[in-house]
N, CA and C atoms of all chains as a GROMACS GRO file, in nm:
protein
  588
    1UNK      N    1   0.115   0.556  -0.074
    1UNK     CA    2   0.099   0.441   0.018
    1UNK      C    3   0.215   0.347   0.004
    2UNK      N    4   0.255   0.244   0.094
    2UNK     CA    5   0.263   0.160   0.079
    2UNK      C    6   0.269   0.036   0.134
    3UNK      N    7   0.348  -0.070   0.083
    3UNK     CA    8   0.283  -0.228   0.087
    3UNK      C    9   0.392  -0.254   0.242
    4UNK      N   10   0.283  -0.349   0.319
    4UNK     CA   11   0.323  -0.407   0.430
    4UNK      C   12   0.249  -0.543   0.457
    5UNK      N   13   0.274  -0.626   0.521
    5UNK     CA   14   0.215  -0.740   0.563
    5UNK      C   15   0.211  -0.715   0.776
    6UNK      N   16   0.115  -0.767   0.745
    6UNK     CA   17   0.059  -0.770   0.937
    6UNK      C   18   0.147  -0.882   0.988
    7UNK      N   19   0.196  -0.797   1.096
    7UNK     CA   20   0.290  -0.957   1.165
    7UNK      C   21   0.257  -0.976   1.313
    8UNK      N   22   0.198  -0.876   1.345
    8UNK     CA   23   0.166  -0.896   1.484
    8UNK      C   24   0.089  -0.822   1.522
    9UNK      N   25   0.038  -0.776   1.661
    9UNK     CA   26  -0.050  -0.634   1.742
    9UNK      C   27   0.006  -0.585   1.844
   10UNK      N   28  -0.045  -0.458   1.888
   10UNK     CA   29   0.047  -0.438   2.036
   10UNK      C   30  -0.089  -0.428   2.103
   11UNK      N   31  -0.119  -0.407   2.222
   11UNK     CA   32  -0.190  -0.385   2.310
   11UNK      C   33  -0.165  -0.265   2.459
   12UNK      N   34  -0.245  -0.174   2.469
   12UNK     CA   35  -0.165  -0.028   2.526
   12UNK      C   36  -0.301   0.011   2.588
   13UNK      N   37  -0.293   0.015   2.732
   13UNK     CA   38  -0.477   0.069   2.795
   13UNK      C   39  -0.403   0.160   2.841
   14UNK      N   40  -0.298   0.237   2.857
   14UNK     CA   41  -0.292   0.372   2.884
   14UNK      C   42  -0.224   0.420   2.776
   15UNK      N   43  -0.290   0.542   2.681
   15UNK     CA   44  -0.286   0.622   2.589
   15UNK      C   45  -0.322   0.734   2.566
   16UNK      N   46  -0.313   0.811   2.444
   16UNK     CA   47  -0.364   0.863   2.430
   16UNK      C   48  -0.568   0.909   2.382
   17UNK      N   49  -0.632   0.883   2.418
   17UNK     CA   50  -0.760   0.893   2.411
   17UNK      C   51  -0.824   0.906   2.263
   18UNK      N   52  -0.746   0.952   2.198
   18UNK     CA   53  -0.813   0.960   2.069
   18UNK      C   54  -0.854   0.854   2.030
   19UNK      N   55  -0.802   0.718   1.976
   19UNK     CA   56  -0.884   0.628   1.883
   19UNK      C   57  -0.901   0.520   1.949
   20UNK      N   58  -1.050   0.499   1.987
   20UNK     CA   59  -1.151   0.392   2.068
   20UNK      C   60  -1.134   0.292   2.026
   21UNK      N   61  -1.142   0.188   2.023
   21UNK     CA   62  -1.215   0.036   1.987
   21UNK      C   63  -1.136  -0.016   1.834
   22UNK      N   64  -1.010   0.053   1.839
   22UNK     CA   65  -0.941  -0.010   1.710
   22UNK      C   66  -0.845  -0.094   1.747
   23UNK      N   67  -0.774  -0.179   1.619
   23UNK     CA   68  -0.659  -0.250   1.712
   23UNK      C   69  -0.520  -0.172   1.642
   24UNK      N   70  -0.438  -0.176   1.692
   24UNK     CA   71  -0.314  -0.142   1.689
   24UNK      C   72  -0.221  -0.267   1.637
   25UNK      N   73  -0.209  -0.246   1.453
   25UNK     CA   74  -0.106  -0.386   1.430
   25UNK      C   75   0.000  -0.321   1.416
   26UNK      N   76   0.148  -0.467   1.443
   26UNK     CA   77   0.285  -0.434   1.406
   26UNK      C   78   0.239  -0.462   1.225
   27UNK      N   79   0.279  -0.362   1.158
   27UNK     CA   80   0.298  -0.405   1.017
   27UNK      C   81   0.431  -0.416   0.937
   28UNK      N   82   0.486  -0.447   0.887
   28UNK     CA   83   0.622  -0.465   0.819
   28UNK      C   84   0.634  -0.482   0.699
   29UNK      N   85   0.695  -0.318   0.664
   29UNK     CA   86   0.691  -0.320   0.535
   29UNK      C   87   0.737  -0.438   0.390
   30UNK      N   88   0.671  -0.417   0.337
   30UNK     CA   89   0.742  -0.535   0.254
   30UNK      C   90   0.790  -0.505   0.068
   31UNK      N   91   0.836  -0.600   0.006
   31UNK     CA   92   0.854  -0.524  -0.155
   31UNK      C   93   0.722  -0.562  -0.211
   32UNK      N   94   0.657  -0.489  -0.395
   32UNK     CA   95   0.559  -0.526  -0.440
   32UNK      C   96   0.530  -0.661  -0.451
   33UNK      N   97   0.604  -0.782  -0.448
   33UNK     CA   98   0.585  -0.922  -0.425
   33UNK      C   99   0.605  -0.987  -0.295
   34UNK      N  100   0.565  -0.909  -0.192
   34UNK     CA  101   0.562  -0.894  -0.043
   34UNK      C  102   0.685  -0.948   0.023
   35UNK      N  103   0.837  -0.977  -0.028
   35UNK     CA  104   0.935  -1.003   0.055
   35UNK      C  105   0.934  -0.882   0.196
   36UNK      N  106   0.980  -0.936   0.293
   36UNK     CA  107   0.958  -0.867   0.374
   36UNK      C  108   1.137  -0.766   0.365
   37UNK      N  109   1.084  -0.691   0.406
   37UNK     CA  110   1.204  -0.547   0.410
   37UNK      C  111   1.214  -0.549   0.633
   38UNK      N  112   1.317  -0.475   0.637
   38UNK     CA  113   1.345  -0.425   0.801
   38UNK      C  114   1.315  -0.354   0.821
   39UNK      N  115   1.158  -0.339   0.804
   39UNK     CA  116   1.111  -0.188   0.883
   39UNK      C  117   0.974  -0.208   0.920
   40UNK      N  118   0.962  -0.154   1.027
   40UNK     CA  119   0.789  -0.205   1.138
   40UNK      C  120   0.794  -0.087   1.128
   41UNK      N  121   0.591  -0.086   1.171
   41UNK     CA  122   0.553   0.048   1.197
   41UNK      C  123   0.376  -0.006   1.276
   42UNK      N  124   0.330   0.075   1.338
   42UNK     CA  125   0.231   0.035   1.443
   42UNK      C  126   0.143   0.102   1.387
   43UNK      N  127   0.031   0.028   1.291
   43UNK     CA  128  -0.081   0.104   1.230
   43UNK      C  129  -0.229   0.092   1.303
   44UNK      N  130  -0.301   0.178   1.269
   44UNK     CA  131  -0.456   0.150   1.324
   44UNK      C  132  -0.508   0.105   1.210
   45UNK      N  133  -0.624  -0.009   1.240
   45UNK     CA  134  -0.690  -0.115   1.152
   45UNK      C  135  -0.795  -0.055   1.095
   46UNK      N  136  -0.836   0.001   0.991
   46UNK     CA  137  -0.948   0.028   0.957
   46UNK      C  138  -1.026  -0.077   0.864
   47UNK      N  139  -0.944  -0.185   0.847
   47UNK     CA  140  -1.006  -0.239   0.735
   47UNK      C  141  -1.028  -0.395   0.774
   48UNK      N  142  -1.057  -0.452   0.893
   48UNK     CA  143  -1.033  -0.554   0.902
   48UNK      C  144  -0.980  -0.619   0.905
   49UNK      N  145  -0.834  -0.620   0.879
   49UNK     CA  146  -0.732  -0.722   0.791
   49UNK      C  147  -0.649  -0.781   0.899
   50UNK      N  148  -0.611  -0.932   0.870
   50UNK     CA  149  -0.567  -1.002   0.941
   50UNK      C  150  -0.421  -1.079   0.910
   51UNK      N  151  -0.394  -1.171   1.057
   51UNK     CA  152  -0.243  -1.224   1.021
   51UNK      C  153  -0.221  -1.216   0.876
   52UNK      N  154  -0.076  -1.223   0.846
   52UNK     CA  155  -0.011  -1.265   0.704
   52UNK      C  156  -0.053  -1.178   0.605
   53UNK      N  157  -0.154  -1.058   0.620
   53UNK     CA  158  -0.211  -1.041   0.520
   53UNK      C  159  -0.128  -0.921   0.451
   54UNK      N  160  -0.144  -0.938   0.281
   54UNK     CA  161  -0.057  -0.741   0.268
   54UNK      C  162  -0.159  -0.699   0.269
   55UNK      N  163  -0.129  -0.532   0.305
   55UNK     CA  164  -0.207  -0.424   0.324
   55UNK      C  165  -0.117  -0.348   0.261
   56UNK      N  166  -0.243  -0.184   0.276
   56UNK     CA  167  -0.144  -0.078   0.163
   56UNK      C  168  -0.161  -0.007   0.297
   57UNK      N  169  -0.081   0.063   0.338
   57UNK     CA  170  -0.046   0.137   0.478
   57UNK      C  171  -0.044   0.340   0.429
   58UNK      N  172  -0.133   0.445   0.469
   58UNK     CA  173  -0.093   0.526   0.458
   58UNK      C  174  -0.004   0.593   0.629
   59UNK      N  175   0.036   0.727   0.548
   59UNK     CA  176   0.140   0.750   0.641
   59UNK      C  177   0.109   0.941   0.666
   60UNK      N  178   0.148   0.973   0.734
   60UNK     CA  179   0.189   1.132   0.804
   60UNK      C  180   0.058   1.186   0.788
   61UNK      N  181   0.005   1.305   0.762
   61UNK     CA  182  -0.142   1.401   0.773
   61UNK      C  183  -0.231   1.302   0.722
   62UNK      N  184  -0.192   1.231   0.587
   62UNK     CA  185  -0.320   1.158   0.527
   62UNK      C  186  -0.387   1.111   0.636
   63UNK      N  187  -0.348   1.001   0.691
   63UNK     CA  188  -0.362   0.906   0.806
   63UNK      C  189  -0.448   0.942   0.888
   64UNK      N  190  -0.499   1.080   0.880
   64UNK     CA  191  -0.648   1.188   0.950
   64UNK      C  192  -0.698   1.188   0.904
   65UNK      N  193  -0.741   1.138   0.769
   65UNK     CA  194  -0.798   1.208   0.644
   65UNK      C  195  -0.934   1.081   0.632
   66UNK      N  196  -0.962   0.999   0.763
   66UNK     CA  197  -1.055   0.916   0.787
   66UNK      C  198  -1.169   0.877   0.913
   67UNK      N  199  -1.288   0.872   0.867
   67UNK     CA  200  -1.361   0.927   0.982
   67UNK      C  201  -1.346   0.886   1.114
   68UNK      N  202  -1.261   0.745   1.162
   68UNK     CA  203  -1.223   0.715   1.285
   68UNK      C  204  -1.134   0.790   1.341
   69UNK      N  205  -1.055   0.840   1.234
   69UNK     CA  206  -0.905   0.908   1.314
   69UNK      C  207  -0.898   1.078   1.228
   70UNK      N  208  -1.017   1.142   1.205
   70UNK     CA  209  -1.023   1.270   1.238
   70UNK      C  210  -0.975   1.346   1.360
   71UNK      N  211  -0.848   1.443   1.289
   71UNK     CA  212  -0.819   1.536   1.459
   71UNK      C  213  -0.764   1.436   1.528
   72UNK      N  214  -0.734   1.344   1.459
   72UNK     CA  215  -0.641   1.232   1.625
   72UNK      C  216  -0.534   1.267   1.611
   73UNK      N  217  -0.435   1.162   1.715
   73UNK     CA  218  -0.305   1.163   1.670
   73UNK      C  219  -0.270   1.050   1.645
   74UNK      N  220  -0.283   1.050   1.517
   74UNK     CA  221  -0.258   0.909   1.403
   74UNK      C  222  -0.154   0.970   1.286
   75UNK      N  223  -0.072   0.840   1.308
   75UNK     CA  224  -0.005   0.900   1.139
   75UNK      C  225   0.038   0.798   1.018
   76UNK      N  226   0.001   0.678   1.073
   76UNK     CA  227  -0.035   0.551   1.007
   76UNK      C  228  -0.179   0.456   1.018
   77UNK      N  229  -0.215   0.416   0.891
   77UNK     CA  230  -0.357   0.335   0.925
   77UNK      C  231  -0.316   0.232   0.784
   78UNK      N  232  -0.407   0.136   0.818
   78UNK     CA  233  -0.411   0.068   0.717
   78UNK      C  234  -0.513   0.065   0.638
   79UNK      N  235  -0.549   0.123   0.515
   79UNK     CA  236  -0.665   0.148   0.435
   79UNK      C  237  -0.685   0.048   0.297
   80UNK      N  238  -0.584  -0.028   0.308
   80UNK     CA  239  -0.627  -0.157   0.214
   80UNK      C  240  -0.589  -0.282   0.224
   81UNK      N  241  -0.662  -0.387   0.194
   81UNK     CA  242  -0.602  -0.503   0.186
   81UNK      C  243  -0.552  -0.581   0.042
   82UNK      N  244  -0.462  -0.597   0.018
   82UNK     CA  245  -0.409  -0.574  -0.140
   82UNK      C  246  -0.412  -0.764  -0.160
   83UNK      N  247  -0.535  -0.764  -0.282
   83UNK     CA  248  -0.572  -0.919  -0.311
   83UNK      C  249  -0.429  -0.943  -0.427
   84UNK      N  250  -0.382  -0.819  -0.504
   84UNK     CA  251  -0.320  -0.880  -0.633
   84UNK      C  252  -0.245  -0.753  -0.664
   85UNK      N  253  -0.125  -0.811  -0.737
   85UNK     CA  254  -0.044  -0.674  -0.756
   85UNK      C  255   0.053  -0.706  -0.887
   86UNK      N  256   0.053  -0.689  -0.997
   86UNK     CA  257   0.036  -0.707  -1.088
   86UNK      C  258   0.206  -0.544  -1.152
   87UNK      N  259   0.311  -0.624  -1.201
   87UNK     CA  260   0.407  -0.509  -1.244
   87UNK      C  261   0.437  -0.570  -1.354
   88UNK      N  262   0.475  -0.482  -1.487
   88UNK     CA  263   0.536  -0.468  -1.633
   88UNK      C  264   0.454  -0.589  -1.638
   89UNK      N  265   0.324  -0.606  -1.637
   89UNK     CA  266   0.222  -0.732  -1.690
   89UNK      C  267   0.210  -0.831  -1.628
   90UNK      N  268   0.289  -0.882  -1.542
   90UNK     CA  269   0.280  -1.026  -1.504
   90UNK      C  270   0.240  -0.982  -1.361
   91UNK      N  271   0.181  -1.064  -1.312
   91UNK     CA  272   0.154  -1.069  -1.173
   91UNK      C  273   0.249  -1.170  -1.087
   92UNK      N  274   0.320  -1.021  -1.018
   92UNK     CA  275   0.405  -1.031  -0.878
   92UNK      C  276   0.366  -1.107  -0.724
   93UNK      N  277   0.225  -1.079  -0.691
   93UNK     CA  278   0.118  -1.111  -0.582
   93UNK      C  279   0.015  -1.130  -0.555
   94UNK      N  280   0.000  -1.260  -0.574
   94UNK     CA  281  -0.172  -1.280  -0.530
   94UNK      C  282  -0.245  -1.357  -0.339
   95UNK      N  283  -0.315  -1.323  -0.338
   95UNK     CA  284  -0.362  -1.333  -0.183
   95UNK      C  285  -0.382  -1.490  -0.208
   96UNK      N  286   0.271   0.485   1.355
   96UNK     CA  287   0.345   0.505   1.456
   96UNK      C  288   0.502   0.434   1.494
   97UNK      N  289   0.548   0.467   1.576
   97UNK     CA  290   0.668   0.361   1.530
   97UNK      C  291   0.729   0.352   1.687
   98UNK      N  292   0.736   0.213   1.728
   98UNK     CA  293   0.807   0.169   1.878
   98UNK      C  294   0.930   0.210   1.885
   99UNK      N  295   0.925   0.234   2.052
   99UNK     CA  296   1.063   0.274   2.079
   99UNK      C  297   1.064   0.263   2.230
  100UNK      N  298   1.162   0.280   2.266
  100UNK     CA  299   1.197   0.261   2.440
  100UNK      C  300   1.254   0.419   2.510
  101UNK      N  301   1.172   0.440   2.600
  101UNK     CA  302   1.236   0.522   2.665
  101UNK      C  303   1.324   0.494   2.734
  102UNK      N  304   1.448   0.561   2.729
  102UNK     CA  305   1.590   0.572   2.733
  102UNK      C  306   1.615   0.634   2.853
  103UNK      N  307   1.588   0.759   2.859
  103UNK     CA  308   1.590   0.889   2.932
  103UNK      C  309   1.513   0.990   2.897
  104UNK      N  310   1.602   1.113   2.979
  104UNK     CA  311   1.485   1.257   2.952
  104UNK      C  312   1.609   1.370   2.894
  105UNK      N  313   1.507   1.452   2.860
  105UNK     CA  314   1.603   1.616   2.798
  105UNK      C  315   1.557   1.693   2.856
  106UNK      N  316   1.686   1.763   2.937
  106UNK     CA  317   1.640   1.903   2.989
  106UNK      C  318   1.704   2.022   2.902
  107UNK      N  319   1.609   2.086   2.890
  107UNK     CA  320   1.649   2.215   2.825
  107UNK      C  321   1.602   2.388   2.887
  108UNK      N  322   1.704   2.483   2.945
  108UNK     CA  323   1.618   2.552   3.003
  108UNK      C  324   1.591   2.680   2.844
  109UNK      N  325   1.677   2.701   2.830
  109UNK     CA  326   1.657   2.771   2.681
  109UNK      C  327   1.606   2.754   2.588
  110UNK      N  328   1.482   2.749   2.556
  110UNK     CA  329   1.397   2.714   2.450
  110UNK      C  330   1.256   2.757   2.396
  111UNK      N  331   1.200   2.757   2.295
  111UNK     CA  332   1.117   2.778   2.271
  111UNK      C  333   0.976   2.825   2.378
  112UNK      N  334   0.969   2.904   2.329
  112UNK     CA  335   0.862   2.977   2.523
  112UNK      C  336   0.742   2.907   2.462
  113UNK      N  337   0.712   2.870   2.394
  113UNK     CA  338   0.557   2.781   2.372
  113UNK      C  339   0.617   2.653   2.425
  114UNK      N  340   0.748   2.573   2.417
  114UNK     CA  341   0.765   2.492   2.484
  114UNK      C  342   0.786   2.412   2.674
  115UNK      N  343   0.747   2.573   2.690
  115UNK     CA  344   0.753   2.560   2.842
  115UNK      C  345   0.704   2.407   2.912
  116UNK      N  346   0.765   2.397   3.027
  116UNK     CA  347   0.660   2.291   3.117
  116UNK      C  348   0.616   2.129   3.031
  117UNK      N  349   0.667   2.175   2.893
  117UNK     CA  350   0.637   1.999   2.860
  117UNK      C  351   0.758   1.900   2.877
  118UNK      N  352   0.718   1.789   2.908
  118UNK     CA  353   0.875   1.676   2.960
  118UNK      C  354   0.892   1.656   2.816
  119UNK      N  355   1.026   1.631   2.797
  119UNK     CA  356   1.111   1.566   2.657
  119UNK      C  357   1.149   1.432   2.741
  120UNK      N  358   1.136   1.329   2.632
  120UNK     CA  359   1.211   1.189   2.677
  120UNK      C  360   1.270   1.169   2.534
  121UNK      N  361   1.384   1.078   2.554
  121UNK     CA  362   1.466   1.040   2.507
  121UNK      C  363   1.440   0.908   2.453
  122UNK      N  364   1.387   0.908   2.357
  122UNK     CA  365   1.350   0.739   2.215
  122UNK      C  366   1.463   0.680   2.178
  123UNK      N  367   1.468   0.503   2.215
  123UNK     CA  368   1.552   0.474   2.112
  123UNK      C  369   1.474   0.402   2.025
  124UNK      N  370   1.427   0.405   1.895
  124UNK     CA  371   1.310   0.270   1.805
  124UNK      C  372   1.352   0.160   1.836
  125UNK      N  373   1.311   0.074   1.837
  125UNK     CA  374   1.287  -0.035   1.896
  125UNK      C  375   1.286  -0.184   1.753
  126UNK      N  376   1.310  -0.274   1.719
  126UNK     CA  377   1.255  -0.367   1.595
  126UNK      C  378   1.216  -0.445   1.698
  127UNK      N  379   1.064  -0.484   1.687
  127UNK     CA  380   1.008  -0.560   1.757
  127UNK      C  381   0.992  -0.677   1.746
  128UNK      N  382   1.053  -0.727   1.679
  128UNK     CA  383   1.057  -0.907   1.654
  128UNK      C  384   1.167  -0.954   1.756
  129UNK      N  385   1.280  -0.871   1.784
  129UNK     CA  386   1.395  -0.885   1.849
  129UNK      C  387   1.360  -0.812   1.964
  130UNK      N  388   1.273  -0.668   1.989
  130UNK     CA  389   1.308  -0.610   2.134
  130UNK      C  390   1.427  -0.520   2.137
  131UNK      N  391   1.503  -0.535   2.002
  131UNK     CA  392   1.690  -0.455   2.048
  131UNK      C  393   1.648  -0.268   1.981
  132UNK      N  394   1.721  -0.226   2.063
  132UNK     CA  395   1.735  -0.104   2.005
  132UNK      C  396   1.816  -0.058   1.827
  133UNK      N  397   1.760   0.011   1.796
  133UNK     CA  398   1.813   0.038   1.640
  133UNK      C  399   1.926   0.125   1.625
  134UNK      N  400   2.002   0.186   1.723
  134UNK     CA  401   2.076   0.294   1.740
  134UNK      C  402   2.040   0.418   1.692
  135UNK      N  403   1.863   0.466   1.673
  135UNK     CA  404   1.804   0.562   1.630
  135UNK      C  405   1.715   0.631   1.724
  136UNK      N  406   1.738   0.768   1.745
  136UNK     CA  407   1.723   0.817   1.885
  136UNK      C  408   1.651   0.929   1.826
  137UNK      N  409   1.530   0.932   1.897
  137UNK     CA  410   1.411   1.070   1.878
  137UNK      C  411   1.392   1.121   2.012
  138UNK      N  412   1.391   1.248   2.034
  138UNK     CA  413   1.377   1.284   2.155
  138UNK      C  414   1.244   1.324   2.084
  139UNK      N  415   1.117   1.297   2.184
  139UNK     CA  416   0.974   1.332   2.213
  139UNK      C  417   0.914   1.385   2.324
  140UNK      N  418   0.798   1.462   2.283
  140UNK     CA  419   0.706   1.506   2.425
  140UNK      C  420   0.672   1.413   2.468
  141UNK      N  421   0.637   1.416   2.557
  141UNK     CA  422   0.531   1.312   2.653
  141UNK      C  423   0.429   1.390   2.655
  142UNK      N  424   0.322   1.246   2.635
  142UNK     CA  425   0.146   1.279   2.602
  142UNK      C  426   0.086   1.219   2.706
  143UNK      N  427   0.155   1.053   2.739
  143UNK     CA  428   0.096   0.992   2.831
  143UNK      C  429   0.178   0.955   2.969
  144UNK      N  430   0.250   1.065   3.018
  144UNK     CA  431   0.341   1.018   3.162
  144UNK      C  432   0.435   0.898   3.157
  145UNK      N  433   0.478   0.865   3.028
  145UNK     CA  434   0.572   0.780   3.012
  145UNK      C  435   0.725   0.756   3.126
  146UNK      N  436   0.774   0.692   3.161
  146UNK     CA  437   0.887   0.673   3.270
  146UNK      C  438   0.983   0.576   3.176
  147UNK      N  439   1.090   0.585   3.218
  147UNK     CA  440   1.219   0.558   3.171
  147UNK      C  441   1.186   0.344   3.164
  148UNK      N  442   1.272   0.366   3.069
  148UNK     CA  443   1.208   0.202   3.046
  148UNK      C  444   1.128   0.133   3.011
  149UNK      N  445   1.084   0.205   2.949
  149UNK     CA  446   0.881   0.194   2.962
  149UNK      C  447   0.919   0.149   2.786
  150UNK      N  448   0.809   0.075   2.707
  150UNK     CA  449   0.773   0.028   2.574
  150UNK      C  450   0.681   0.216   2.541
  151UNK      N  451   0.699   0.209   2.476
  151UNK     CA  452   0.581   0.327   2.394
  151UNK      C  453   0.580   0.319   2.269
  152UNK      N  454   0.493   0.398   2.222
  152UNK     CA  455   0.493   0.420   2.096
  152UNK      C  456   0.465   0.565   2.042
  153UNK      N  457   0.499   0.625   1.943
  153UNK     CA  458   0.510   0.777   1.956
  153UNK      C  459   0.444   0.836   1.775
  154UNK      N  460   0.376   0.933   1.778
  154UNK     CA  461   0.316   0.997   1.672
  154UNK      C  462   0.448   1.101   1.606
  155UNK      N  463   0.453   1.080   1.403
  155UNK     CA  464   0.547   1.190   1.383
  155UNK      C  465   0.430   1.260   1.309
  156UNK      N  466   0.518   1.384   1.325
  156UNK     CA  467   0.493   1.497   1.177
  156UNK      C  468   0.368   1.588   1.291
  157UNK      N  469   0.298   1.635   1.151
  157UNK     CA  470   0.155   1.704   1.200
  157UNK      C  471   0.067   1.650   1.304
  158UNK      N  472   0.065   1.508   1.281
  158UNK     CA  473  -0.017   1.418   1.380
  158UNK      C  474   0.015   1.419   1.530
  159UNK      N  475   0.151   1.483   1.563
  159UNK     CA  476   0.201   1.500   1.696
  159UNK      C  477   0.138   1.615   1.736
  160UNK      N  478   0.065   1.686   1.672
  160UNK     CA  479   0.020   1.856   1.741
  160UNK      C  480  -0.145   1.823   1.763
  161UNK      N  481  -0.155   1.679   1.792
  161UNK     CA  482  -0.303   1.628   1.782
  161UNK      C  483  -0.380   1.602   1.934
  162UNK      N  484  -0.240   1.630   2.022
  162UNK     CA  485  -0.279   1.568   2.180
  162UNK      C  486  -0.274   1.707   2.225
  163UNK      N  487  -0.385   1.666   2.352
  163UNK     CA  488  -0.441   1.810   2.420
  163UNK      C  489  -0.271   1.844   2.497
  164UNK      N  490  -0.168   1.759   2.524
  164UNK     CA  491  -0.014   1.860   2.534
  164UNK      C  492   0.016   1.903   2.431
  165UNK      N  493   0.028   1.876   2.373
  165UNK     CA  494   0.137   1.928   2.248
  165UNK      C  495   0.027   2.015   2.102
  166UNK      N  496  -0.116   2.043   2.144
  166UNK     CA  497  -0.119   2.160   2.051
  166UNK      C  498  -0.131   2.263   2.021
  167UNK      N  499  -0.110   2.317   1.967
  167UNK     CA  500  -0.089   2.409   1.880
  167UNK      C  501   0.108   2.420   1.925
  168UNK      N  502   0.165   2.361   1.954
  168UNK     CA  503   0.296   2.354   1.992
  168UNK      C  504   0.425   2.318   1.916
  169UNK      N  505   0.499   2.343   1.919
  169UNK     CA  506   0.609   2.317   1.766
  169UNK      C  507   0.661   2.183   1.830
  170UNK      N  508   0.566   2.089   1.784
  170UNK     CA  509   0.636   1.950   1.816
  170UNK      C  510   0.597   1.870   1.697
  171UNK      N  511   0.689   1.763   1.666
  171UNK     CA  512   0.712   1.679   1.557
  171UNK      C  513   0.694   1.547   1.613
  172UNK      N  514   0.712   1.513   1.721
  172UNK     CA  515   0.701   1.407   1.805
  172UNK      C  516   0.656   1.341   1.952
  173UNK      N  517   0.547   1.307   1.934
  173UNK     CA  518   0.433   1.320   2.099
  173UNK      C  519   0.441   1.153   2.134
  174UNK      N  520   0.500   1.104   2.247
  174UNK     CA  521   0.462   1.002   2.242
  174UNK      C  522   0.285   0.972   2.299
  175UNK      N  523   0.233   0.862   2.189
  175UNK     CA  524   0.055   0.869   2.232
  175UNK      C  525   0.022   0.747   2.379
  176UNK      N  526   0.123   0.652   2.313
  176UNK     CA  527   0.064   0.508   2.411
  176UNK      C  528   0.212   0.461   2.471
  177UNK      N  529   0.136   0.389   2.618
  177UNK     CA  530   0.224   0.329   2.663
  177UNK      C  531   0.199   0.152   2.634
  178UNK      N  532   0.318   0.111   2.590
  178UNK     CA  533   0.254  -0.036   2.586
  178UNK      C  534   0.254  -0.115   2.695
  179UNK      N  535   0.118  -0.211   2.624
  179UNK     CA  536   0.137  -0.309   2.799
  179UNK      C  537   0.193  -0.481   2.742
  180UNK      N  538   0.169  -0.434   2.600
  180UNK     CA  539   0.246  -0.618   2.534
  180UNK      C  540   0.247  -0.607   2.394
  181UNK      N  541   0.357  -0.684   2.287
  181UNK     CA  542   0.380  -0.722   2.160
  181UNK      C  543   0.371  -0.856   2.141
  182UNK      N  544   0.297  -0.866   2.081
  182UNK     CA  545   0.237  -1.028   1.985
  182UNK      C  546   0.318  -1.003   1.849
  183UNK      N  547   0.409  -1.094   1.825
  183UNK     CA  548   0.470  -1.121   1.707
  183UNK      C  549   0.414  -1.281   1.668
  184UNK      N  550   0.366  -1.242   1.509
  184UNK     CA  551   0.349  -1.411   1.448
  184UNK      C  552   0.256  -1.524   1.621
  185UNK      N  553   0.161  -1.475   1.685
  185UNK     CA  554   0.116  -1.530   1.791
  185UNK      C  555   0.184  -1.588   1.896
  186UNK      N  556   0.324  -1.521   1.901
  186UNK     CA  557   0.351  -1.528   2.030
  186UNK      C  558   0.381  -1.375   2.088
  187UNK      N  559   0.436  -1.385   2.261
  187UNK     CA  560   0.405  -1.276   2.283
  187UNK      C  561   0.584  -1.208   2.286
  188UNK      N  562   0.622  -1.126   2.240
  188UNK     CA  563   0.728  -1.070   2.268
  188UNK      C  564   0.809  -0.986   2.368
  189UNK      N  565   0.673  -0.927   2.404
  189UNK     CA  566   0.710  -0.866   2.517
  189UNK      C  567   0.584  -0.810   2.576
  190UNK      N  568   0.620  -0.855   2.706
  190UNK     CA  569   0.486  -0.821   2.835
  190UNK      C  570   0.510  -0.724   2.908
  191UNK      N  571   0.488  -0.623   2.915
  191UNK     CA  572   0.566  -0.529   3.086
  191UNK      C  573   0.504  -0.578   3.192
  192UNK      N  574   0.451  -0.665   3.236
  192UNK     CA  575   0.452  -0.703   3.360
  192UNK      C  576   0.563  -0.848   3.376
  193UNK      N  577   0.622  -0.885   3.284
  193UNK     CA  578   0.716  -0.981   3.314
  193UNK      C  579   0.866  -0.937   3.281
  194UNK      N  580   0.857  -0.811   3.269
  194UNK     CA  581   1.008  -0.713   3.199
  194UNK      C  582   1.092  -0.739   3.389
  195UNK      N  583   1.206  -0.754   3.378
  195UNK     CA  584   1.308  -0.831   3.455
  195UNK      C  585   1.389  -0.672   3.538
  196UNK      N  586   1.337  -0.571   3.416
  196UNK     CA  587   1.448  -0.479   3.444
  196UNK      C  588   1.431  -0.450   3.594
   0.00000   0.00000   0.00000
């Protein structure tokens, strides 16, 4: 996985049909103490998570490997919302 | 998934015979805080009748052989959605009904 913060959503009524009633965020990757890095990616929400928030983002086949986006065509989701992140002992990030 | 702009199209008549009859368009990714192109270019199937100019967004890897075009098909890249708007930080970045082009 890894760490991104939500920066925005897109919105798209013509698609592909696979995944119903989710939202589609811009997420942007970021480092383990959430500086933001130059790289977006358009995930499906499984977890609730909102503005500003980090999330842990999976990526390529995994990204099926959940009961909304079984057999879709998904290859990013967001499957966590990361409260604390903690490296060589000290804590890097807290929500 | 990852934004990008359709650019153009690829014609190819020599190719893969499972690839028959599907359109290729021409991706450039997109950084969506800005709207500018990245100078990074994916040529993709089309899933959803995408047209030149158009915002989309496109599936990689295994997850592209997931749309009723492209499966069981040797594709790496399907575009899924067409966009209709980007919300950055609550504003809007880009609308296609107010795109100038």
């Amino acid at each position: 996985m890894i760490f991104g913060k939500i920066v925005g959503t897109v919105v798209s009524t013509q698609k592909d049909d696979g995944v119903q009633g989710k939202r589609y965020l811009i997420v942007q990757s970021c480092q383990p103490n959430g500086d933001l890095l130059n790289e977006f990616h358009v995930a499906i929400d499984l977890v609730g998570s909102g503005y500003g928030e980090m999330v842990l983002l999976s990526q390529g086949s995994s990204a099926r490997q959940t009961q909304d986006t079984y057999q879709k065509a998904v290859d990013c989701v967001v499957v966590g919302i990361v409260d604390l992140v903690e490296e060589k002992n000290c804590l890097v990030y807290q929500k | 998934m990852i934004l990008a702009k359709v650019i153009g199209s690829v014609v190819s008549t020599r190719k893969e015979q499972k690839i028959e009859g599907i359109k290729f368009l021409l991706l450039e990714k997109i950084d969506p805080t800005t709207m500018q192109g990245k100078k990074d270019y994916v040529v993709a199937m089309d899933g959803v009748g995408a047209g030149e100019g158009e915002v989309v967004f496109f599936v990689a890897g295994s997850s592209s052989r997931m749309t009723a075009v492209t499966e069981g098909k040797p594709s790496d890249a399907t575009i899924v959605a067409i966009v209709d708007s980007i919300e950055i930080g609550g504003n809007w970045v880009y609308q296609k009904d107010q795109v100038d082009s």
